[in-house]
N, C-alpha and C positions, 0 to 999 in steps of 0.2 A: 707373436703367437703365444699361446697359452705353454706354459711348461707342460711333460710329457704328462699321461694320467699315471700316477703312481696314489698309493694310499698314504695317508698321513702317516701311517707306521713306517712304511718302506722307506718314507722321505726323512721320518726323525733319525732311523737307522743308519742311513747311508750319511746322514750330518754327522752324526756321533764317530762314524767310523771315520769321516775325513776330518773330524778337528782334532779326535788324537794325532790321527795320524801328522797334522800339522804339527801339535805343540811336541811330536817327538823329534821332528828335524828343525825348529823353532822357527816358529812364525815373523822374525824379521824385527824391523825398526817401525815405530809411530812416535809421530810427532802432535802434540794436543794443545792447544790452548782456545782463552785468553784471561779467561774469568777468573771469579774465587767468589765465594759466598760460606762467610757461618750460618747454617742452620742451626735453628731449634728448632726440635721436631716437638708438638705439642699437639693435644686433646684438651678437649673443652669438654666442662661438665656440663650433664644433664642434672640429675641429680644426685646427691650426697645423701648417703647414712650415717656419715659419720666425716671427722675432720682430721682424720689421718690422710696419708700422700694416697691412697688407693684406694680411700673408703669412696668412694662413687663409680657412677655409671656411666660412661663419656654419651656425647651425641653420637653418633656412629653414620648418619648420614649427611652429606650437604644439602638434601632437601629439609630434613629437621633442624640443619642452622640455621638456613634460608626462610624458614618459617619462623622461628623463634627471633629472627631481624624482625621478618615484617609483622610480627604482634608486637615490636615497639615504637612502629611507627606514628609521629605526635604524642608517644609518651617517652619512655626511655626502659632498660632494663640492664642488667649485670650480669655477663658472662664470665665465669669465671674458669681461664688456662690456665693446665698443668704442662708446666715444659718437661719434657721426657730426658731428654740431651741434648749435648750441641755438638751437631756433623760438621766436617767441613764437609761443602757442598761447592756449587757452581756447576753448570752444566760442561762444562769444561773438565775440572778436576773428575768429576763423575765417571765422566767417560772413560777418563787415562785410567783411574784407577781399575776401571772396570779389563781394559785392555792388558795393562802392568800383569792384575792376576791373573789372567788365561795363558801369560808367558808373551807377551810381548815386549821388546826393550822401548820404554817410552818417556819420551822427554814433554817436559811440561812446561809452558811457560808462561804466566800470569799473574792475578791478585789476589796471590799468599803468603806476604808477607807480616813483618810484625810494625805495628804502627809506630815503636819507637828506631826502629832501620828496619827500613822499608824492602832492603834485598836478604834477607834473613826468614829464613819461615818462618812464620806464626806455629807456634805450639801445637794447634785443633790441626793443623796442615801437616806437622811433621812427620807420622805414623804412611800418612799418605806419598809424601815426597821420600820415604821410604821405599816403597816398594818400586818409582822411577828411577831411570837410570842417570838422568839429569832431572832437577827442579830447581826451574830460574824464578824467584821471587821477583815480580815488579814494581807490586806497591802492595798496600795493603787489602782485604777483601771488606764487602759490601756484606749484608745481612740480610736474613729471610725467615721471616715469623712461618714455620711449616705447620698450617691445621691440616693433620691424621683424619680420615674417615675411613670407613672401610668401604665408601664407594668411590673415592679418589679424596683429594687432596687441593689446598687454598695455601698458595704461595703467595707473602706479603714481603716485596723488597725493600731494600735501599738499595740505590745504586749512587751512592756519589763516590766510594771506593775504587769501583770499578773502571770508574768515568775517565781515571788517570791511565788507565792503558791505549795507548797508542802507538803508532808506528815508528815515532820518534822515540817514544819513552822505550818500549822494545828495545832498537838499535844501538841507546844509549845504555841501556844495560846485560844487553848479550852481545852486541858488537855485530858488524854483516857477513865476517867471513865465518863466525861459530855460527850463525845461523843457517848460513848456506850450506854448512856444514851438515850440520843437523837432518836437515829437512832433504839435502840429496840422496841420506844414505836411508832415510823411510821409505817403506813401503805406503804407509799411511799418513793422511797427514788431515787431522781432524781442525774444523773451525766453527765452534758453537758460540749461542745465544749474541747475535747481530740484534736482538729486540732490546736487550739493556743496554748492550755496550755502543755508547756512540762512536768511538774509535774503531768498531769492526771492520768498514766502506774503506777508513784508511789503512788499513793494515792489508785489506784484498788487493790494495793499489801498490802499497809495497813489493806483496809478493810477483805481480805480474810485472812491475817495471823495476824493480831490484834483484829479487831473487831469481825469478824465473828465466832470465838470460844468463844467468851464471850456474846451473844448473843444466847437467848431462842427461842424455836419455836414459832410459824410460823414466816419467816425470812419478811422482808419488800419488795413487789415488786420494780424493779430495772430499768429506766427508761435512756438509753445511746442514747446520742446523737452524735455522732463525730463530727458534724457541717463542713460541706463543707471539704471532705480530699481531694480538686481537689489537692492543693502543695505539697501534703506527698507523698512519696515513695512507689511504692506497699509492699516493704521489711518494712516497717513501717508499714502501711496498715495491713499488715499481720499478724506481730508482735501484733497488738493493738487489732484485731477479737480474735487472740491468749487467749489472756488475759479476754475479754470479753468471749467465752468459760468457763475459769478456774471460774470466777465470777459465770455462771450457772451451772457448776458439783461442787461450793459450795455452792446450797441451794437457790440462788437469782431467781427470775422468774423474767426472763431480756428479756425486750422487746425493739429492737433495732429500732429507728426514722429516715427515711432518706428523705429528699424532695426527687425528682425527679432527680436532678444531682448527691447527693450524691450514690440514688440506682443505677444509671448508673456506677459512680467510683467502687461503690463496686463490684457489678457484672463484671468488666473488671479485679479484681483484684483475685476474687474467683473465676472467668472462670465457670459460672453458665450458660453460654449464652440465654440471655431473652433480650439482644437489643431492638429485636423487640417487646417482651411486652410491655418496658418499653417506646417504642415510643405512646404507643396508653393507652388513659385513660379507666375507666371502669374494667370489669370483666380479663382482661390480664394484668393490675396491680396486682390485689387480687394472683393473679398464681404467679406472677412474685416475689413475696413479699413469696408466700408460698416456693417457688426455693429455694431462698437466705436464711429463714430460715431454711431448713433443710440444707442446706452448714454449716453454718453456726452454729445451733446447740444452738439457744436459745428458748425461751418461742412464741416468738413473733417477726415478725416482721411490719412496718407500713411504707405504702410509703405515700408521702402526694403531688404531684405534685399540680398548682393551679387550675385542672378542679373540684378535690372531692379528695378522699382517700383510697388508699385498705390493706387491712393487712390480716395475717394470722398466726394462732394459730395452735398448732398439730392436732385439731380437725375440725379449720371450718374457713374459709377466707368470705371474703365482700368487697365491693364498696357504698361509697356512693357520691352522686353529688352533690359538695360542693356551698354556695350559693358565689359564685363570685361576687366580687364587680370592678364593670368597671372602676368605680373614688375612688381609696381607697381613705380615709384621712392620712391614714397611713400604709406602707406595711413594714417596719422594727417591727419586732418582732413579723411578722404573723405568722411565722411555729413557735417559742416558744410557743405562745398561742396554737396552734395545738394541740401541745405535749403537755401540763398541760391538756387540756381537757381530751384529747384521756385519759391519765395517771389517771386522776380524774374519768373517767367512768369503765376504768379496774379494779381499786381496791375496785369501790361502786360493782362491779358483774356485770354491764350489760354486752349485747351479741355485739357478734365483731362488727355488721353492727350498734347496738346502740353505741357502743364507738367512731365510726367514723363519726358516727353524731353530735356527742357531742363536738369531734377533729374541723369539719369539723366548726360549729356553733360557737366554739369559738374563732375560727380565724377570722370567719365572722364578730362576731359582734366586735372584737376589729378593726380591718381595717375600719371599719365604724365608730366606737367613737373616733378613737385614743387613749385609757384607756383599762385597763383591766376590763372586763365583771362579774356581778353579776352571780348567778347559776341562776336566776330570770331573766336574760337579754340574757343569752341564752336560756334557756327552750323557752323562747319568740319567738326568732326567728326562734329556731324550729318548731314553730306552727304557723309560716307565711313563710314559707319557698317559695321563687318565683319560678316557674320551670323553670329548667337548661334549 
């Protein structure tokens, strides 16, 4: 069923009030991995007045680069990037960080290390494995060319960094009882981008046939992200829901994250047919989101497209109208923040339409700082919320 009718204000309000209210009795343990990526964040020029670091006018759209490709089609032409800085990134570390500062205790475990010792963090990581209360370096991280628009964002990987995390590699550098450790006493226990990491499938097989029998009740909520499977295979695809299923008939309450293009992939691959929900924002999100979860056969699932957010539980689905920002300062590692909020408000208790406010709000205020957001800097903007 639809959450109760309240108004967007009412819904931001009652969020703000219950995640102080959370971060003053402290919201518990998460556990996050597996990735690591350097970012640079970078803009492309349109054009130059001049040959100084700032004398031009970037492209601002992916339709304006998208057009400036295809006028050099059968000829050639020269784009010239300004890299901005270098993040660390991963959809992984994203998260935790974003969780770390709303007051979470969050351990981290992944591809950020330094390439000459590989269990050491790398430098761009360290500010980050700062504010966790564990960071287990596994290998070194992977990279990602980030082109800036201000209508989204063209992520350009490597992953053969990343390639080296696996369930062995894990085991062999945190050991099984620190992990079991770890992971019993979270409340949350995040596992993103299954699209780069080929090791992902092993490590869910770990957790169900290693960790998961040595582990007491109540099990840790379980937060899957597959991060964009536009390049995988539906037989992959398949395979991978597969698995995420066996994770929920062992005990995890797995709530699965997809932007807007990811819900599209998936629903072409589960033949749920919601196209047309998934064209239009609002209350045929929430449906569209309830569809795929009974396909599918988890706790939860959460669309996050950039007008707001709909999700839906066995019991009760919601929309809520995200505050959009026209000029991000930064829109790489918006749907990670998304998903720490969202993830952060499901395991303090609040109600779907409050957890998507909380999604919604933390994405907001990071694309407006460029930083990851206090639980105090988002309650905020939930209680200045501009109308959609």
């Amino acid at each position: 069923m639809l959450c109760p009718m309240s108004t967007r204000t009412e819904i931001a309000h009652a969020a703000a009030d219950a995640l102080e209210a959370t971060a003053r009795r402290g919201p518990g343990h998460a556990f996050v991995g597996f990735d690591g990526f350097i970012d640079t964040i970078t803009r492309l020029v349109d054009t130059r007045h001049g040959m100084g670091p700032t004398d031009y006018v970037p492209l601002n759209t992916i339709e304006a680069f998208a057009a400036r490709c295809a006028a050099a089609a059968g000829k050639s032409t020269n784009l010239e990037r300004v890299p901005l800085e270098d993040r660390f990134g991963g959809n992984g570390p994203l998260m935790a960080s974003a969780l770390a500062s709303m007051g979470m205790r969050t351990t981290f475990v992944g591809a950020i290390g330094r390439e000459d010792s590989h269990h050491e963090v790398h430098p761009v990581f360290q500010p980050f494995a700062a504010r966790c209360l564990h960071a287990r370096a596994v290998c070194p991280p992977s990279t990602t060319l980030c082109l800036e628009f201000d209508d989204g964002k063209l992520m350009l990987n490597e992953t053969l960094g990343v390639q080296r995390v696996t369930w062995g590699k894990i085991i062999e550098t945190c050991g099984l009882p620190w992990l079991v450790d770890r992971i019993g006493e979270a409340k949350l226990l995040g596992i993103v981008n299954w699209s780069l990491l080929g090791g992902v499938e092993g490590i869910w097989r770990g957790l169900i046939r290693e960790v998961r029998p040595r582990l007491a009740a109540p099990l840790p909520a379980m937060f899957i992200d597959l991060s964009d499977p536009a390049k995988r295979t539906d037989s992959d695809i398949t395979a991978a829901l597969e698995l995420v299923q066996e994770l929920s008939r062992a005990g995890f309450g797995v709530t699965l994250g997809l932007n807007l293009a990811e819900a599209q992939r998936i629903d072409q691959v589960i033949g749920t047919r919601e196209k047309g929900k998934l064209e239009r924002a609002g209350a045929p999100i929430a449906l569209a989101a309830a569809a795929i979860r009974e396909a599918i056969g988890v706790a939860c699932v959460v669309i996050h497209p950039r007008e707001g957010a709909g999700a839906a539980t066995a019991g009760a689905s919601g929309w809520f109208d995200g505050p959009l920002a026209k000029k991000p300062r930064l829109s790489t590692g918006a749907g990670d923040h998304f998903n720490a909020g969202f993830a952060f408000a499901q395991v303090a208790g609040l109600a779907i339409d409050q957890c998507l406010g909380v999604g919604c709000a933390t994405s907001g205020a990071y694309v407006r700082d460029a930083a990851s957001p206090s639980a105090a800097r988002v309650a905020g903007l939930l209680r200045n919320l501009e109308e959609p």
